[in-house]
N, C-alpha and C positions, 0 to 999 in steps of 0.2 A: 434523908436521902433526896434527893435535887429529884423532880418531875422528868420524865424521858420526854423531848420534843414532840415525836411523835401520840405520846400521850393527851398535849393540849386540844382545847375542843375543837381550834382553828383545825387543827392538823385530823385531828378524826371528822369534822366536817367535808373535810377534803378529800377522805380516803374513800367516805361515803359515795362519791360524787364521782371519784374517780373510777371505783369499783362499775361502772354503769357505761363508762367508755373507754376499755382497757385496750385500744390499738387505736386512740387518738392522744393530740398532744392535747391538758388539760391547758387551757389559759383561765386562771385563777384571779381574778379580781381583789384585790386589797386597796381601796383607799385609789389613788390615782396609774395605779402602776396595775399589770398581769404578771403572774409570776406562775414560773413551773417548777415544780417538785420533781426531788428523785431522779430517777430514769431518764422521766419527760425532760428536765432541767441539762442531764449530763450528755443526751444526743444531742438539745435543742440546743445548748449552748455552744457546741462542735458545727451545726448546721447553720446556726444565724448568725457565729459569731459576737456571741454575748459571755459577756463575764464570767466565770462559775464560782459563784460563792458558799454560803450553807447560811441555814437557818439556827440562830442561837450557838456561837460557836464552842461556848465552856459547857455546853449541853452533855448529857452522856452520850446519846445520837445524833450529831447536829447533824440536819438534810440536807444535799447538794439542795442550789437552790438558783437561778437568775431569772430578771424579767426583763421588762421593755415598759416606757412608758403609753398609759394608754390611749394617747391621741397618734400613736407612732405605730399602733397596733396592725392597721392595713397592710402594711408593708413585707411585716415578720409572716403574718398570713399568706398573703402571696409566695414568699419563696417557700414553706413547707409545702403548699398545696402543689405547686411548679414542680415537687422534686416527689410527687406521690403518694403525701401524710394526709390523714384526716386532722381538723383542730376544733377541739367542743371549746365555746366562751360558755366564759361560768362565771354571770353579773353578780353585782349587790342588786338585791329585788327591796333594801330599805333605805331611808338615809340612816348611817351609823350615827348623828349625832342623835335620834329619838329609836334608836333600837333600845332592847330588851335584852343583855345579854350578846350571845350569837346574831352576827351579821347574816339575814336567812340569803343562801345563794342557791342558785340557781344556773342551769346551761339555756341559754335562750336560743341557742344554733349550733348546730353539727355543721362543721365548712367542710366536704370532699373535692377531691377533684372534678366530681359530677355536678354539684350542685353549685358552685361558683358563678358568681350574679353579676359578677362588678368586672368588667373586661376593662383591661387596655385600650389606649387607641389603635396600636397595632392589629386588635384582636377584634377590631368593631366589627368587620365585616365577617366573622368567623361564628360561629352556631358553636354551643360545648353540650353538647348530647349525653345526658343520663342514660342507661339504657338494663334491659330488663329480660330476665329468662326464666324460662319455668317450661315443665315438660308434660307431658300424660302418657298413660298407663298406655297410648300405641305408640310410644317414640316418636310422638310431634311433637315441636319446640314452638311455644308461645312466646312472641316478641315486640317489646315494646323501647320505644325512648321518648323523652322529652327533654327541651331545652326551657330551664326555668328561668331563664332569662325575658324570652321573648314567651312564653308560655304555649311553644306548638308540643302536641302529644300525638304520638302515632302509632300502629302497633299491625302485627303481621302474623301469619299462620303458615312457619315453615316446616321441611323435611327433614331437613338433614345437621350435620353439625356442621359440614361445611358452609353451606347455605348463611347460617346462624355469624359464623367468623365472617366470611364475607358482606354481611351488613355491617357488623361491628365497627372491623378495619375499613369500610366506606363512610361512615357518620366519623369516623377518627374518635371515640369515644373513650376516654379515660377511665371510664367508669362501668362497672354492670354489676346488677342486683340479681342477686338469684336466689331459689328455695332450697329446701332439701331436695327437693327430684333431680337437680342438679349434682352428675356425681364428680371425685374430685379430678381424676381424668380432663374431665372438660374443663372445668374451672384452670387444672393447670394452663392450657389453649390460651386460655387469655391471658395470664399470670405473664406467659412468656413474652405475648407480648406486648406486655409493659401497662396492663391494664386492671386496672384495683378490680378487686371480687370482695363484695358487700355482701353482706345475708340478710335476709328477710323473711324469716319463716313463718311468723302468725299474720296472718292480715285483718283490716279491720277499717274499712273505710268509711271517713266522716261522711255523715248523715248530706253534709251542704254541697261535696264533692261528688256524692253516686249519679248526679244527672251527668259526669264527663261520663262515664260509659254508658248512656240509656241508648247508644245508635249503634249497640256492639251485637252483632251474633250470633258469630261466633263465640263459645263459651268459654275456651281458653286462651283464647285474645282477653277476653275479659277476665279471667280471673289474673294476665297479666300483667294488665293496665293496673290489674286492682292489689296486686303488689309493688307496682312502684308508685303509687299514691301514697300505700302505709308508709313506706320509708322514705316521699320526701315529706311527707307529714311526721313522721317522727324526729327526723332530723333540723326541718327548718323550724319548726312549731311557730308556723305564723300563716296569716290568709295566703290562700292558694285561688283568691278570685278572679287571678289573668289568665290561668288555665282552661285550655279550649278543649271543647268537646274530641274525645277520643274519635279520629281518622281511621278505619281500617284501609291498607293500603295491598297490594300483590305485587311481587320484584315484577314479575310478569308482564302487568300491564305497563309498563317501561321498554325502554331500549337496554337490554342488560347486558353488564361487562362485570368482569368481577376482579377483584382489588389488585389480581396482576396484571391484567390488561390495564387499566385506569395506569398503573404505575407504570407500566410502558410505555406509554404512549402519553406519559406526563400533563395527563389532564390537569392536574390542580398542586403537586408536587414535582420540582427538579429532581432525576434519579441521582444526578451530580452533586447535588447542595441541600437537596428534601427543600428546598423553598420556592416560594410562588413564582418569583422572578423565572423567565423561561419556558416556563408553560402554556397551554390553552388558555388560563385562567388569567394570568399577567393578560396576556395579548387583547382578553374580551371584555376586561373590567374596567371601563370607561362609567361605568356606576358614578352615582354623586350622591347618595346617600347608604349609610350603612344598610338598613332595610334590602336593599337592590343589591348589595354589592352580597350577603345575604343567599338572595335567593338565585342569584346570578349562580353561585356554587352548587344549590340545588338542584336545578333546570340542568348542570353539565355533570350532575351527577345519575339524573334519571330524565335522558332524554326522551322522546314522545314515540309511540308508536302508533297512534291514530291520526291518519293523512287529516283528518280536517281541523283537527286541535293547533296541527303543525302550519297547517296553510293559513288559520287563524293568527298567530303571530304573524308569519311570513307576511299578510297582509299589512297588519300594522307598521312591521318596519320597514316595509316599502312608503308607505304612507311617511311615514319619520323622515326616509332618506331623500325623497322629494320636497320638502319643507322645512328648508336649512333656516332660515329663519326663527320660523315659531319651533322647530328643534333649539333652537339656540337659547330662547326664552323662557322654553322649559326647564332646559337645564341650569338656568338663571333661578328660576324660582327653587328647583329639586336641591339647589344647593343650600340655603338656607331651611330645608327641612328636617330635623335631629331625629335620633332614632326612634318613631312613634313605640313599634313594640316592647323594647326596652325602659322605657319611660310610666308603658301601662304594666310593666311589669311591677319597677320603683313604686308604685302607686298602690300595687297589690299589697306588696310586701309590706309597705309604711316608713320604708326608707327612703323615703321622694324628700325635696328638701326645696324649698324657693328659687335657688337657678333653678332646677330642673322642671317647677312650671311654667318658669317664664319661655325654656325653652320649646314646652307644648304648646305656649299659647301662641309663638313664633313661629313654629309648626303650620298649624292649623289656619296663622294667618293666611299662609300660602298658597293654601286648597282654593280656595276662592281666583286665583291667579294659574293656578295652573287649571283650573274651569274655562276658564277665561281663553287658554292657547289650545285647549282640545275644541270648543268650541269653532274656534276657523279651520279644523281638519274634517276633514270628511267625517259625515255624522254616523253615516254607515258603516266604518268603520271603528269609531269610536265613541260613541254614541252609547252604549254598553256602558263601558267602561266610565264616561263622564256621568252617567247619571249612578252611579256605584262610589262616588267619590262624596261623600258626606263630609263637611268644613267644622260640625260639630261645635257650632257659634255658640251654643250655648255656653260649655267651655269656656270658650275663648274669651266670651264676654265675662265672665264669671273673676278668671285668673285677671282679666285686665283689670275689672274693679277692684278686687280684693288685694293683691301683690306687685309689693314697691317692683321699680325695673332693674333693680339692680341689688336685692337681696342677699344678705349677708349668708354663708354654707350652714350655721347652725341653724335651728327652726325652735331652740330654746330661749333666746338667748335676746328675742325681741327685733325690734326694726324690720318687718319682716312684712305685717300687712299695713297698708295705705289707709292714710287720713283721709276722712269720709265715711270709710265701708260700716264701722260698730260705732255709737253714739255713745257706748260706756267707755269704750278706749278710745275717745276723742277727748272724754271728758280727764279723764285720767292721766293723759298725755297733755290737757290743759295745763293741769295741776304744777305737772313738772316743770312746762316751760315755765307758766306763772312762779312759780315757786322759785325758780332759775333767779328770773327777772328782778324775785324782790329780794333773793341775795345780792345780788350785782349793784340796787339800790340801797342795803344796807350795807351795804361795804362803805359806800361812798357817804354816806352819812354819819356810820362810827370816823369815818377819817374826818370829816367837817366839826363832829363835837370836838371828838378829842384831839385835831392836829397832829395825828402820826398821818405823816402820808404813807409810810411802807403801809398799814395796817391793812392784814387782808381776810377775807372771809373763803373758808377752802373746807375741805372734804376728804375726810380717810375714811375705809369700808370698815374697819375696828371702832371706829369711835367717831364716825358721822360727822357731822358738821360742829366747824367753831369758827373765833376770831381768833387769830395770831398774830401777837405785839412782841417784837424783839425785846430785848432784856434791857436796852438802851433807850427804850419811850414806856417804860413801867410808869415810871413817875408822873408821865402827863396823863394815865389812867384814873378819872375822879374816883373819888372813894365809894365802893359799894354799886358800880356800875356795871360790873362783871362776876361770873365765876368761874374760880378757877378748874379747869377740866383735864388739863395735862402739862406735864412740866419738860421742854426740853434742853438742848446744850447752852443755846443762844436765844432761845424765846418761850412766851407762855402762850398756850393755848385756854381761851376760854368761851364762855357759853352764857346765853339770856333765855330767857323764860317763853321770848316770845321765836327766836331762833329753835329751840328746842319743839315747837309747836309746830312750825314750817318743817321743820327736818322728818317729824314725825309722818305729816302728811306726803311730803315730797316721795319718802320711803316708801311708803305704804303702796303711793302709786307708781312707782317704778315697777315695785314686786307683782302687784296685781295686775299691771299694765302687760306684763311679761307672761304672767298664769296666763290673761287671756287671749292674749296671742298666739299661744303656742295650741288653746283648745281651739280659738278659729282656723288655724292652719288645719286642724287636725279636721274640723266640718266638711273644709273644705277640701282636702284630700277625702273625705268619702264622700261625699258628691261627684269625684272625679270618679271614685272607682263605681261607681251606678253606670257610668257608660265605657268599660272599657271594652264589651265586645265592640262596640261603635268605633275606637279607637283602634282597634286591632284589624276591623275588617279595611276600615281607613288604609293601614298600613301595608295591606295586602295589594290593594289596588295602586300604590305611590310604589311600593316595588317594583311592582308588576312593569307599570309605566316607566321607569327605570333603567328596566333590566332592556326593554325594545327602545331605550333611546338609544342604549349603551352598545347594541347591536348594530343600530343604524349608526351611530359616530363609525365602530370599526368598520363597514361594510364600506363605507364611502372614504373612509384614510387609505382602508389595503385595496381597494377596488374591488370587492364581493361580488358576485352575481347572484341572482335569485334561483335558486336551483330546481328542475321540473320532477316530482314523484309520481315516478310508474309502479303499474302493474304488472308489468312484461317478464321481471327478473333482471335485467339489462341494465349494464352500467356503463353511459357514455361521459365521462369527464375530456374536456379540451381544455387545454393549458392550463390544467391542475397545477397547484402551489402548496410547500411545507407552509402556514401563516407562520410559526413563530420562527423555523429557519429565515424564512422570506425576510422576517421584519429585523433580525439579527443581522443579518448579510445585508440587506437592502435590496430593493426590487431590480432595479438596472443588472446586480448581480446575479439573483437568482434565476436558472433554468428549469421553468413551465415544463411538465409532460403530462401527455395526456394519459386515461386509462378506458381503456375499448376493451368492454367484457359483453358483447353481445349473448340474448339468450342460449347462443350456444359455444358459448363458453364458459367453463367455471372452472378452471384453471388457468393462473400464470405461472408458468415456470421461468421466474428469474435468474439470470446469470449473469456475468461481469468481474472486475477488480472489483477488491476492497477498496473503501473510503470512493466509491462511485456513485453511492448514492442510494441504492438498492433500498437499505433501512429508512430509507428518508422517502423515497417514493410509496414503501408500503403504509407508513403513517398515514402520509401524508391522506392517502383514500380513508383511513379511519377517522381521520380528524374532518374530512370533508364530511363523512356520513353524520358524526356525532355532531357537526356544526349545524348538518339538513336538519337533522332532525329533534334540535333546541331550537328548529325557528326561525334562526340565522341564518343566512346569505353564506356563501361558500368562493372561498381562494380559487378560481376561476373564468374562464372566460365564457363557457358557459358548464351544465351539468345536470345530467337526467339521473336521475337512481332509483333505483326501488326503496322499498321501506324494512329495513335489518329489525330484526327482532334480537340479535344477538351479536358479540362482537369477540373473538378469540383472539388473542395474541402469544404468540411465543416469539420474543425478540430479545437479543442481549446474554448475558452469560451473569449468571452469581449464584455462588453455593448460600443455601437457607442453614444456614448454619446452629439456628436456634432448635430447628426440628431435626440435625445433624444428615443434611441431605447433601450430597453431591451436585454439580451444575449441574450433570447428564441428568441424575436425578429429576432435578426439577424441570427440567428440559422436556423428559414423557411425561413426569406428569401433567404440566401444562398443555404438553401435547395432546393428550389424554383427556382430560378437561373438555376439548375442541371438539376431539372426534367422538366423545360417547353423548355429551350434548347439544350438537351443532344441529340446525335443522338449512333446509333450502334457502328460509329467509337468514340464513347465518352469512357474516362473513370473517374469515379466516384469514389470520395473518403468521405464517410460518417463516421464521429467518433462519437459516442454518439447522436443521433438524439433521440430528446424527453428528455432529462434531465433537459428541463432547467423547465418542467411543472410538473403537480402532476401527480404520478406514471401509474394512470389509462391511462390519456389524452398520458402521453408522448410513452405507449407501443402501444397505439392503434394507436397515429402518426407513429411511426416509422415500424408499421407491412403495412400500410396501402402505406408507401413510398417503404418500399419494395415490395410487391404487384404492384404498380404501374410500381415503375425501371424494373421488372418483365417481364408483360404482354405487357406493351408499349413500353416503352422506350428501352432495349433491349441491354443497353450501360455495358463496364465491371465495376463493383461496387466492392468495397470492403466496407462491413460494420460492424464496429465494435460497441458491444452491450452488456451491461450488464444486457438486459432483458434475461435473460437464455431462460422463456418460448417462446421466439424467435425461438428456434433450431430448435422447433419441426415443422417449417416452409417446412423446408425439404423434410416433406409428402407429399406435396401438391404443392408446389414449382418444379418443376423438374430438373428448371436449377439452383439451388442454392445449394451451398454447404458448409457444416459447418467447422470451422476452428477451433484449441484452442492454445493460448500459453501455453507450457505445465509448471508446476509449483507439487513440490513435499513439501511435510514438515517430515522436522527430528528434532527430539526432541520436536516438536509443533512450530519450528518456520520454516517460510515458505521462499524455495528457486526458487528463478526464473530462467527456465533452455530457456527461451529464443527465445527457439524454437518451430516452427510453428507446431502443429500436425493435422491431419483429425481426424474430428468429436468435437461434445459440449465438452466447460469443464464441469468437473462432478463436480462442486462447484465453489460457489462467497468464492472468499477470502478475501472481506471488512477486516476483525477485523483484518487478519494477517496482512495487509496491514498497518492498526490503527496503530499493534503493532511496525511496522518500523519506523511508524510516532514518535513512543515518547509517544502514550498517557499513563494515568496512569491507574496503574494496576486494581486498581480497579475498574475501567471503563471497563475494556477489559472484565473481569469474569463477570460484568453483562449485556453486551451485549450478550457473548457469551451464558446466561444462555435464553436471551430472544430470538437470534436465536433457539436454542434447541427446545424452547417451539414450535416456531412458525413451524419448521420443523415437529414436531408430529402430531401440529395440524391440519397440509395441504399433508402431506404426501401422502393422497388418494386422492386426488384434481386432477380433471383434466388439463389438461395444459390450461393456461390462455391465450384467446384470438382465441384458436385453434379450428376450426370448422370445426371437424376431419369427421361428416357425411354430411355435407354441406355447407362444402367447394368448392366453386364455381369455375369450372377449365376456364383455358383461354379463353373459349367461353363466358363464363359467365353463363354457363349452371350446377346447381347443380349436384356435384357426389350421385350415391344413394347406399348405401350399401344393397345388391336383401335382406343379412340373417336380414334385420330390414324393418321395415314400415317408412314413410318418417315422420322425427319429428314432433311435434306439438310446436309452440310458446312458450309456457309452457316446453319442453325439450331444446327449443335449449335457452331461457335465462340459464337455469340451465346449460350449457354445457360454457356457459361464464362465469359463476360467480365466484370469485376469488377462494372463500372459499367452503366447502362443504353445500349445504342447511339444516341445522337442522331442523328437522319434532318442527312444532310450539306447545309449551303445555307453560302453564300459568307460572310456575316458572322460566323456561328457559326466557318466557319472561318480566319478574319481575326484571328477571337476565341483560338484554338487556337495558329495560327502565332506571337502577341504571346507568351501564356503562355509557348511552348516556347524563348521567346526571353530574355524575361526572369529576370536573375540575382537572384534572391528576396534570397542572403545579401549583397547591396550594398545590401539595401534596411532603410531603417528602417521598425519597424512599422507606422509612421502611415502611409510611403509603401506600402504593401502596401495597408496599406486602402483606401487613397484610388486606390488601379489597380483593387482588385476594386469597389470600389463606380461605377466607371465602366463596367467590365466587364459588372454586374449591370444597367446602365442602359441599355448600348448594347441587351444582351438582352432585356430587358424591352421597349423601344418598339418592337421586332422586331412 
């Protein structure tokens, strides 16, 4: 009976292997190819678009089966990881031509979406954050990530679970590690959105690794650091020596905004297209090295809230924006600088390869040049910072001795370090050329004996060196001067005693020439890795510098101003600008408004038409503050502000569909969000609060949110609202102040002029608005007839919502007007009611009962008319 496939020791090696990483894809090593089994083979071949074949097909079980060849491997890698899959390689740890039997294999790397090294060039400027959770017995969440790329670790001591998603969805992180303490609840949280749940339940930190946490603690910060060390140590199982000491950090001590704001307000994603283009981040990243373009994303992800860290920049890139010149030269040198941290990463790992020295050693040439242009800026200024800039010559000097300038991608494979540096691989590399030399003279010499001019002396890896005489100069071969070594179609190949002798040595030194190459490369990549904190901190400060050049190029393209930070509470902005609207439109185009929130204001109530601007003026202050306070220079003429600790937005309309929530839905809770965490130093950005519900509910929500932001909370709000009888808020409100964009119509069609004015607008411009949409004409004339009506009929109405004699001032204590007696239940419903109260008589409510009977959408237009016009007639002969 024939052996069952799966029975061979290939295939029970395999299963051994696989059993150990049963929710990755196995890449199986045989000979020059990877191959997947099973399962692995039957999805992977549907995802990579590979062949599906089987193993042994006359088998009793033959196995689905495809591969890829394995220099082609990177690629298949990339799209599984791209689309969510883990993929374990599983080498040959022997050569099979001196194995025993069993080829012994092994997995040398767990690839996640977390742990991926090897970025695109699209991707340089992009961090890919591992990240880590674990809880204690009081419902605190310990939280860590790192990017093993650049080797930053960082880790935090939060509250909540919300708290926790909010980091998450701000590091953008594909990945997160958790324990048992994690229940499945929470893990779904992430699941949904779109982000792998790894487990890590025993820990066990290498001996060489426990100094990254000796600065921790916090105790469950540390025990969470010390769960994602197990797992990327058990996954990559290779040095971990670019990894920086664990950072404890608090959201707190930042400018915090949390990942619906950020997405509102398109710091770093288009809400249109989810990509950079359009953003903050498009508009500020004039970066010239990956490093800065980097940290460029970090600094606008946690911007500063200590005035003198901020004025610290601020300083600098005033210093930059005055010194067009030596700005210019720096970015001359910044540009030939490659990505230091990622290179000390390559280096850790042992995946660094001869480019990628020469590109350190081109690196580091630079420091010394960009010393050179900090040195003619003010010392006081940057004086810090130039003597923090280490050129790490040593290095430098090191790679220039040792590696050619233009080294081949393998680091096996020879040609790789430079004549001079080893005395044995000089001599070895004699050998060959010598050896070369005196084939090329034996060629020419068997042709002089023997008169074959074809006759040539050549080289096959099978059978090494010989002479080759066509079948047609046999004869002029003297007798007993050769042997014969291979017989082909049209010639013999043969061989000499003394050729054999040369070939021998030539060999020898090729082979050995190659071993010791590959061991000096390997020296000297660990000499590199002795300095890579040197390296890293390097890379910190050429960011750094970077990031303020990149500040001062935009501040002097868009014309930025330096902005002043007070203490007063008070926000004076003059001919404030959207930057990335601005840079879209153009400047000549875009209309400047100012924002005047003196300390005794902390309310705007905005009003106006749609598409006027309203959403574009309210950013536009957030993106100023968040620009203050990265350090940067601000879209204005000039601008005082205070220092936000926090940044709230409700803007735009979309149902969360994954948590099956409604717009409204989302709408309070964001709302919500604002007003239970908002503090004084907060500022508040409300767009439409209450539309997504029926007109009553959503005015009385939104009068009752301002009232509250008001009395309590106390933070700067901007609120924009097309409840008009909102304005009248003002009365009774003291610190709120009404806004309008102002808007004129000529000829009946309506012009947006852009600009911000004090005080209500004096009319909703829905239909003119209609009219820009397109709709048809017809439609417009009977809205506008059914406005008309409705404006007659409410004309003497008092304002809606507004409890203009009992009106409760901030004590909570009613105002009493002395010239009236204090209302009765009965006045003050009437003082709400929408409409004016008609005194009740029998027809009028004859009139009522028809209405409330009447199914409008059965009716056609004409029939509508012609019931109200009867309607109007019974009324009128009254």
């Amino acid at each position: 009976m024939p052996q069952k496939t799966s029975d061979t020791p290939m295939m029970q090696q395999y299963m051994a292997i696989k059993k150990d990483y049963p929710d990755a894809f196995l890449f199986y090593r045989i000979g020059d190819f990877y191959e997947l089994f099973y399962d692995d083979a039957i999805k992977g071949a549907q995802i990579l678009e590979l062949t599906l074949t089987s193993r042994s097909h006359n088998a009793v079980d033959p196995i689905p089966m495809c591969g890829m060849p394995h220099h082609a491997v990177q690629n298949y890698v990339d799209i599984l990881i791209e689309k969510g899959y883990k993929v374990a390689i599983c080498e040959q740890m022997e050569d099979p031509r001196l194995a025993k039997g069993m080829v012994k294999r092994e997995v040398i790397q767990l690839i996640t979406p977390g742990t991926v090294t090897d970025s695109n060039v699209n991707e340089a400027k992009s961090n890919n954050y591992l990240t880590a959770l674990t809880k204690d017995d009081d419902d605190q969440f310990g939280f860590a990530y790192a990017d093993l790329s650049t080797g930053e670790l960082k880790t935090s001591h939060l509250s909540t679970v919300e708290a926790v998603v909010n980091e998450v969805v701000n590091l953008r992180s594909k990945e997160i590690v958790v324990d048992s303490s994690i229940d499945k609840e929470q893990q779904n949280q992430f699941e949904k959105l779109n982000i792998m749940v790894s487990h890590q339940n025993s820990v066990e930190v290498k001996a060489e690794l426990s100094y990254l946490t000796q600065n921790l603690e916090d105790q469950l910060e540390k025990a969470t650091v010390d769960t994602l060390l197990t797992y990327i140590t058990v996954t990559q199982k290779r040095s971990l020596a670019h990894l920086q000491k664990a950072v404890a950090y608090e959201p707190s001590y930042f400018l915090r905004m949390d990942h619906y704001s950020k997405y509102n307000l398109e710091l770093t994603r288009s809400i249109r297209s989810g990509k950079k283009q359009g953003t903050l981040l498009w508009l500020l990243d004039e970066t010239r090295t990956a490093m800065g373009g980097r940290l460029l994303k970090q600094w606008l992800d946690r911007p500063l809230i200590q005035k003198k860290e901020i004025e610290s920049r601020q300083i600098k890139v005033g210093e930059l924006l005055d010194h067009y010149f030596e700005r210019s030269n720096l970015q001359e040198e910044l540009v030939k600088v490659y990505d230091l941290e990622r290179l000390a990463g390559r280096v850790a790992f042992g995946n660094v390869n001869g480019r990628d020295l020469i590109q350190l050693k081109t690196s580091l040439r630079q420091i010394p040049k960009i010393q050179h242009v900090l040195s003619e800026l003010d010392s006081k200024v940057f004086g810090t910072m130039l003597a923090k800039l280490d050129p790490v010559e040593d290095i430098a000097d090191l790679i220039d001795r040792s590696i050619v300038d233009e080294p081949p991608i393998s680091v096996t494979e020879g040609n790789v370090i430079k004549d001079g540096y080893n005395e044995q691989l000089d001599k070895y590399r004699d050998a060959m050329t010598n050896g070369k030399k005196w084939m090329a003279q034996l060629e020419a010499s068997e042709r002089q004996v023997t008169g074959i001019r074809n006759l040539k002396v050549g080289y096959n890896k099978v059978f090494g060196y010989y002479i080759e005489i066509t079948k047609a100069n046999l004869s002029a071969v003297p007798e007993g001067r050769y042997e014969r070594k291979q017989t082909l179609t049209n010639a013999e190949r043969f061989i000499t005693p003394a050729l054999k002798e040369k070939e021998s040595l030539i060999l020898e030194a090729e082979e050995q020439s190659t071993t010791l190459e590959y061991k000096l490369f390997s020296q000297i990549r660990e000499q590199i890795k002795q300095v890579i904190d040197r390296l890293q901190k390097l890379a910190k400060q050429v960011a750094t510098l970077d990031v303020l050049q990149s500040f001062a190029v935009v501040s002097e393209n868009y014309h930025f101003v330096k902005p002043t930070l007070t203490k007063n509470h008070s926000i004076d902005i003059v001919g404030g600008r959207h930057p990335v609207v601005e840079k879209v439109m153009g400047r000549q185009s875009y209309v400047p408004n100012d924002v005047e929130m003196p300390k005794s204001t902390d309310i705007l109530l905005i009003t106006g038409p749609n598409m006027s601007g309203k959403s574009t003026y309210m950013r536009q202050l957030a993106l100023t503050v968040v620009l203050a306070q990265m350090g940067c220079f601000v879209p204005a003429e000039s601008a005082s502000l205070p220092i936000f600790d926090q940044i709230f937005t409700r803007i735009g309309a979309a149902d969360d569909l994954i948590a099956g929530q409604s717009t409204f839905m989302v709408e309070m809770q964001e709302a919500n969000r604002a007003i239970q965490n908002a503090t004084p130093q907060s500022l508040i950005l409300f767009d439409e609060i209450g539309r997504g519900t029926a007109t009553y509910d959503g005015m009385a929500l939104a009068q009752a949110i301002i009232e509250f932001v008001h009395n309590h909370v106390h933070a700067k709000t901007l609120f924009s609202t097309h409840y008009h009888e909102l304005t009248a808020l003002d009365q009774t409100l003291n610190k709120l102040k009404n806004v309008h964009v102002g808007a004129v119509e000529k000829n009946g069609d309506l012009v947006f002029l852009h600009k911000m004015e004090d005080g209500p607008a004096d009319k909703s411009y829905g239909i003119h608005v209609a009219k820009l949409a397109g709709m048809p004409e017809n439609l417009l004339n009977r809205a506008d007839n059914i406005l008309k009506r409705l404006e007659i009929q409410n004309k003497d109405t008092d304002q809606v919502l507004v409890e203009k004699e009992t009106q409760k001032s901030q004590s909570g204590q009613p105002k009493v007007d002395e010239k009236r007696k204090p209302a009765s239940e009965s006045e003050v419903d009437e003082q709400l009611a929408l409409f004016q109260t008609v005194p009740a008589d029998p027809q009028g409510e004859e009139i009522l009962a028809q209405i409330r009977q009447t199914n409008l959408m059965a009716m056609t237009p004409m029939d509508v008319m012609n019931q109200l016009y009867k309607w109007q007639k019974k009324l009128g002969n009254k």
